[in-house]
N, C-alpha and C positions, 0 to 999 in steps of 0.2 A: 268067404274070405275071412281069415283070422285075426283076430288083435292082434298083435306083436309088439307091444309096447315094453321095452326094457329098461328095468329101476336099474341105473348101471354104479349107482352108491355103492352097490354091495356084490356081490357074484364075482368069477372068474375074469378079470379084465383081457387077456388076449382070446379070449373065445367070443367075451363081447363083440371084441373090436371087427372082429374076424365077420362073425356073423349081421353085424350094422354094416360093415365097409362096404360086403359084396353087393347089396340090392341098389346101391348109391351107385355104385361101380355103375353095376348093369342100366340103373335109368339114363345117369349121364352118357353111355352108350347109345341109349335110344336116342335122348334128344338130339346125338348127332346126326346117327342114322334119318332121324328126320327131317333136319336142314340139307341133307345131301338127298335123298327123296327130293323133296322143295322141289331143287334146283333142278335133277336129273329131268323130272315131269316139263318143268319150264321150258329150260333150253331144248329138251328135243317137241315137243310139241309147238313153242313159239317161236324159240328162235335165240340167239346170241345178245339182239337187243336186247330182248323181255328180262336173259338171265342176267344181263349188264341193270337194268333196271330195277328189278330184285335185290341184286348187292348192293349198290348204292344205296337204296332206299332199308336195309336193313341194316347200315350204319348210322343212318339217323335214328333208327329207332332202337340201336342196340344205345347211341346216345343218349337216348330218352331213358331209357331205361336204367342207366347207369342206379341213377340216384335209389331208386327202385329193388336194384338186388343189394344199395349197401343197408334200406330200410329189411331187408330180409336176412342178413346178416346180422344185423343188431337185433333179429326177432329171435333169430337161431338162439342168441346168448343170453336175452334177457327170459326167455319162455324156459329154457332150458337150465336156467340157475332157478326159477319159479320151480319148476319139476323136482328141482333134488332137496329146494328146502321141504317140499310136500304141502305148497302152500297153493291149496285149491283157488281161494278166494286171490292170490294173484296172478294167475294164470287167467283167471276167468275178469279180472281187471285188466290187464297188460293183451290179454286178447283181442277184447273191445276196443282200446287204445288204438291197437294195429289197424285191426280192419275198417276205424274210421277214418284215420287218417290216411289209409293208403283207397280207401274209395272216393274223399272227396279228391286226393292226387291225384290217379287214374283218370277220372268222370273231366276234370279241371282238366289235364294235359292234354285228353281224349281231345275237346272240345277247340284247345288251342290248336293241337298239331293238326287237324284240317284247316285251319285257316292258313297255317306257316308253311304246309307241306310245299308247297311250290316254290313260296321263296328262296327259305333253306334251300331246295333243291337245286335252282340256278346258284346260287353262294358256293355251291360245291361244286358247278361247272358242268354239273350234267348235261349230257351232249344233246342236242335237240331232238334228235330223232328217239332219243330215251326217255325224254320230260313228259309226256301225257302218260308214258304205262308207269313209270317211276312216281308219279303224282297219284295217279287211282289207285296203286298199288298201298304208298303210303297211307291216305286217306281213309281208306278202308281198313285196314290196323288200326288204324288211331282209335275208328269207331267200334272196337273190339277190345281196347288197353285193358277196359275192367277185367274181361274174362283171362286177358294173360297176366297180369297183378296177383287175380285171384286165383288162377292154376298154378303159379310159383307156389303163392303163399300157404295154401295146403299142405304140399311139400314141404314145407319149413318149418310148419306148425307140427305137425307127425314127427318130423324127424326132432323135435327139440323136447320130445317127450320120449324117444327112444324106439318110433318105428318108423324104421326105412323102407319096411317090404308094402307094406300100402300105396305109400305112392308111386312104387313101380308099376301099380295097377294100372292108376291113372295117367302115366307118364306115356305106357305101353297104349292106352285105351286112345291118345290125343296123336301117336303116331300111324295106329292102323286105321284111323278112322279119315289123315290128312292123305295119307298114301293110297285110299281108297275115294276120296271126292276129289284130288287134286285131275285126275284125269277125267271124273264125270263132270266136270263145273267148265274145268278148261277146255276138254275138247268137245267134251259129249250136250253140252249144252251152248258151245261155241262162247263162252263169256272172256274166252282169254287171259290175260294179265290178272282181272280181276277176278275173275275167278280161283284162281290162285292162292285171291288175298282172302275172298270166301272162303275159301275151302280153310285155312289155315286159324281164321277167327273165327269159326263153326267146330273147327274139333277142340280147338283148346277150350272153348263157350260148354261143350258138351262134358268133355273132361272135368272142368272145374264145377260145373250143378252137377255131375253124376259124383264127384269127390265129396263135395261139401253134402248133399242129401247124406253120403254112406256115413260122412263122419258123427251127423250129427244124428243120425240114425240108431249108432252104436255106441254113441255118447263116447267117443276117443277124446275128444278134448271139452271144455266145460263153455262151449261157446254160447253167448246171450246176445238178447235181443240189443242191435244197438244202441246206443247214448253216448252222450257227451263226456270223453274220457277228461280225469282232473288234469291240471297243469303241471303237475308231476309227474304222470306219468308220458304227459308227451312231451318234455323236455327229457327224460330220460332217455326217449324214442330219438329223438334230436339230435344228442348230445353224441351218439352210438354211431344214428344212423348218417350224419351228415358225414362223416370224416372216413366212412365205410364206403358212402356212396362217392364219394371225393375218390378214393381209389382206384374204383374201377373206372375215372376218367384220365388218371395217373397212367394207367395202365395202356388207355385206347391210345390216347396222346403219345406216349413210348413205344408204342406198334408201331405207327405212321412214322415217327421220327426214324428205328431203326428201316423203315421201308423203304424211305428218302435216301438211303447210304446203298442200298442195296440197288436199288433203282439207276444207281449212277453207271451200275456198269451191265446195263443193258437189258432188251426184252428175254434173253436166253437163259441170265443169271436171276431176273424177276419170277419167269416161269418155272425155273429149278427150286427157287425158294418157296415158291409157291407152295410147287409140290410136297415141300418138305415140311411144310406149317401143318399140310393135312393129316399129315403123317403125326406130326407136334400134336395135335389135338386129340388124337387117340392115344399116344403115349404115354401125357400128362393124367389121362384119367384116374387108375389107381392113385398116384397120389392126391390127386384132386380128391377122391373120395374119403381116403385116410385124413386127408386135413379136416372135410365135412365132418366125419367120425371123431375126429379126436376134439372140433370144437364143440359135439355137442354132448359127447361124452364127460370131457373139461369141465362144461358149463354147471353138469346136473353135479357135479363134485364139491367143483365150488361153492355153489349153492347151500352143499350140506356140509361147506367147510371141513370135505375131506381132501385135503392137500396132498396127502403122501400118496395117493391113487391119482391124483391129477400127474403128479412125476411119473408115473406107472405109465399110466395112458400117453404120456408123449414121448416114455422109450420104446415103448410098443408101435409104437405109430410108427417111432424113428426106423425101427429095426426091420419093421413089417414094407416101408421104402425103400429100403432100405434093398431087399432083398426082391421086393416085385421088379424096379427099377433096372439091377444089375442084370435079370432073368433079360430083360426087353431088350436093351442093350445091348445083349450079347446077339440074341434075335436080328435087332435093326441091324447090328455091325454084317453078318453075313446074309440079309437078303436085302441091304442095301435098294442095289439096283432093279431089282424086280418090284421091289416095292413102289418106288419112285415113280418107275415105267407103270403102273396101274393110273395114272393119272397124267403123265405128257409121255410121249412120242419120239418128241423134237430130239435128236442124239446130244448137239452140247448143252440144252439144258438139264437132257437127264443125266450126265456124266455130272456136271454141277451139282445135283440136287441130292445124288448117289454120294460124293466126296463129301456134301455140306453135312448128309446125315452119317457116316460113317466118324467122321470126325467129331460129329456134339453128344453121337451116343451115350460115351460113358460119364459124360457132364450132366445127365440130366438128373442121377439121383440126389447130384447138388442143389437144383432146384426142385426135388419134390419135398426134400430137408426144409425150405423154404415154407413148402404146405402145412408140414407138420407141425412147426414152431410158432410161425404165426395162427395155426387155428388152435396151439392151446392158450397163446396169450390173447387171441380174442376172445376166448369165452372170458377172460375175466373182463371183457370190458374195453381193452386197448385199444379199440378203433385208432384216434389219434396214431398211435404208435405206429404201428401197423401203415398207417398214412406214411408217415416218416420212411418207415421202411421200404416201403414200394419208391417214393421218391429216390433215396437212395440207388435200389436196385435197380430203375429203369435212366435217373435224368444223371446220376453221379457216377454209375458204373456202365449199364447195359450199352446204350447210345453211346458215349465217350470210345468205351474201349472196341465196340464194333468199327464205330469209324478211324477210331488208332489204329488196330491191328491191321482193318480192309488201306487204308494209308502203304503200310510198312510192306505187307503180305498181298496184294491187289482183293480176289473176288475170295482165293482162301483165308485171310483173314479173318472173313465175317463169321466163319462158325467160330473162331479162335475166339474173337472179343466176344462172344455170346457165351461161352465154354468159360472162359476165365471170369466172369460176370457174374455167373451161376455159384461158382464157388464163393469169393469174395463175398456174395450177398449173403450166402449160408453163414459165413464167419459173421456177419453183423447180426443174423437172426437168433443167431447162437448168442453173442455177447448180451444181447437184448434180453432173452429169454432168462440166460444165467445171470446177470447182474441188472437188469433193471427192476424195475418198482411196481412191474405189470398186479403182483401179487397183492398191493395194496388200492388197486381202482375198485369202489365202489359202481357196481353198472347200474344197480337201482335205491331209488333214494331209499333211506330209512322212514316209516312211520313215523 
């Protein structure tokens, strides 16, 4: 396996981008493929409870973890503006930083979430007959959070130095290895439900000591023996990572709120949307990865306070959405209904699901505009803003105008106010970008 670390201060920037985007592309692929694995193995081997159990119980812990990816988000920027000023000695400071404060996090919440896992779990209403596999199921994650902390965080660390193709190794190595114990733990050992949660906190467990041996193996990053990072450096950690990790509960929070509108008009139009999110989640990927790309690209620029390549990088990014997006689009708009029908049956929810996607197709390059802009003004730092801006897009636009439209329009509304949402929020991320102050955030303090 090769280094692949890219000083991206300097060289051809759409070849970069090109070449970092696709292996990001491809893992975020995988970890899908691995949650639909998960589930496939569950539900047909246990059953409809086990898979109702499963989901539930990974909403709490997608909760837990919120806070967790915006700590990996502010790692992305601060390690990645370290890389471009060529400052060994803070990389190998801001390292330490991270990985103390996210292992006593980890070990601390580990520790908590078996104790809470059941209560939580009735607070959410979990049905009775769900609460024993939905409790052992959580509990046994909890006692695994290190190894999922620490297999993100590898990934975050590689890629804020300029390699993406490594952690595809690992990403790859934690999904053939769930997809091959999920059915010897579950069925071949008869452990059920729990077995499940084994098998899932054994490949990531494996994943992350086989990652972290290679890295430090091959010296990819300048990682030491832990210690007690200064109060600088974790206030900076803090300062980043709180209002990043604030986001992605902006976010969960905005999902459920528009699911409660959609929900109104019944189990037929719930299962259409349904289907239609699955779809959503592979869709979003390119840009999703182009946004990864251009923050960590951004960051190393910034860093070596080369500005006029950070603009490069976020028209590249724009244009490189630009064009993945409208390709898809045109895709979703004519295979619609076959798409759809790969996951429900039921005729009017897949006429529903077929119409909801035909309709938000060409809206979505509005929102991967969204990935681009916000992940170049998060390498400088912007968390905060960025907070703002999600609030915006989900509690001021997205919600509002889904339940306006679905209002005026009944069940075809809701792509409309999702569609017009995408765009309006592009226009704030744009005003942001072009005239705000992102360019003058300090992300790490001065000596």
């Amino acid at each position: 396996m090769a280094t692949t670390q890219q000083d991206f201060t300097q060289g051809p920037l759409a070849r970069q981008m090109f070449a970092f985007a696709w292996p990001i592309l491809l893992a975020n692929l995988l970890q899908v493929s691995y949650q639909l694995i998960d589930s496939l193995w569950v539900g047909n081997l246990i059953g409809a409870d086990a898979l109702g159990a499963v989901s539930i119980s990974s909403t709490v812990l997608f909760t837990v973890l919120s806070f967790v990816l915006g700590l990996n988000n502010a790692a992305l920027t601060i390690l990645s503006q370290q890389k471009g000023r060529k400052s060994e000695e803070g990389l190998k400071r801001y390292l330490n930083a991270f990985v103390v404060l996210m292992s006593i996090m980890s070990i601390g919440l580990g520790i908590v979430g078996i104790f809470i896992a059941e209560p939580v779990l009735r607070l959410l209403g979990t049905p009775e007959v769900m609460l024993p596999m939905a409790t052992a199921y959580l509990q046994i994650n909890f006692t695994g959070l290190l190894f999922l902390f620490g297999y993100n965080f590898n990934t975050t660390v590689l890629r804020s130095v300029g390699d993406s193709k490594t952690p595809l190794y690992f990403v790859a190595t934690a999904v053939v290895l769930n997809a091959v114990l999920d059915p010897l733990f579950i069925s071949g050992f008869g452990w059920g439900i729990e077995g499940a949660a084994y098998a899932t906190v054994l490949s990531q467990g494996l994943s992350f000591v086989a990652g972290l041996i290679y890295i430090l193996r091959k010296r990819l990053v300048p990682y030491t023996k832990p210690s007690m990072p200064k109060s600088r450096e974790v206030k900076d950690i803090l300062k980043l990572g709180i209002p990043a990790g604030l986001q992605m509960s902006v976010i969960s929070a905005g999902v459920m709120a528009i699911m409660s509108v959609v929900a109104s008009f019944g189990p037929a139009v719930v299962a259409g949307y349904g289907a239609a999110q699955r779809l959503d989640s592979l869709i979003m990927l390119p840009a999703q990865a182009l946004g990864t790309a251009v923050n960590s690209m951004a960051g190393q620029n910034i860093g070596a306070d080369k500005w006029e390549r950070v603009g490069r990088i976020t028209k590249y990014g724009f244009f490189f959405n630009l064009g993945a997006m409208l390709v898809i689009a045109a895709i979703l708009f004519l295979l619609a209904e076959p798409a759809v029908r790969l996951f429900i049956r039921e005729p009017e929810a897949a006429s529903f699901g077929a119409e909801y996607v035909k309709t938000i197709a060409f809206f979505y390059p509005f929102l991967g505009i969204n990935f681009i802009l916000n992940g170049a003004v998060r390498a400088a730092g912007a968390m905060f803003q960025v907070l703002v801006l999600n609030i915006i897009s989900f509690w001021v636009l997205r919600y509002p105008l889904v339940w306006l439209f679905s209002e005026w329009l009944g069940r075809d509304g809701i792509a409309l106010g999702m569609g017009t949402s995408f765009i309006i929020s592009s226009v704030f991320a744009f005003l942001y970008y072009r005239y705000g102050k992102w360019r003058e955030i300090k992300a790490i303090s001065e000596e």
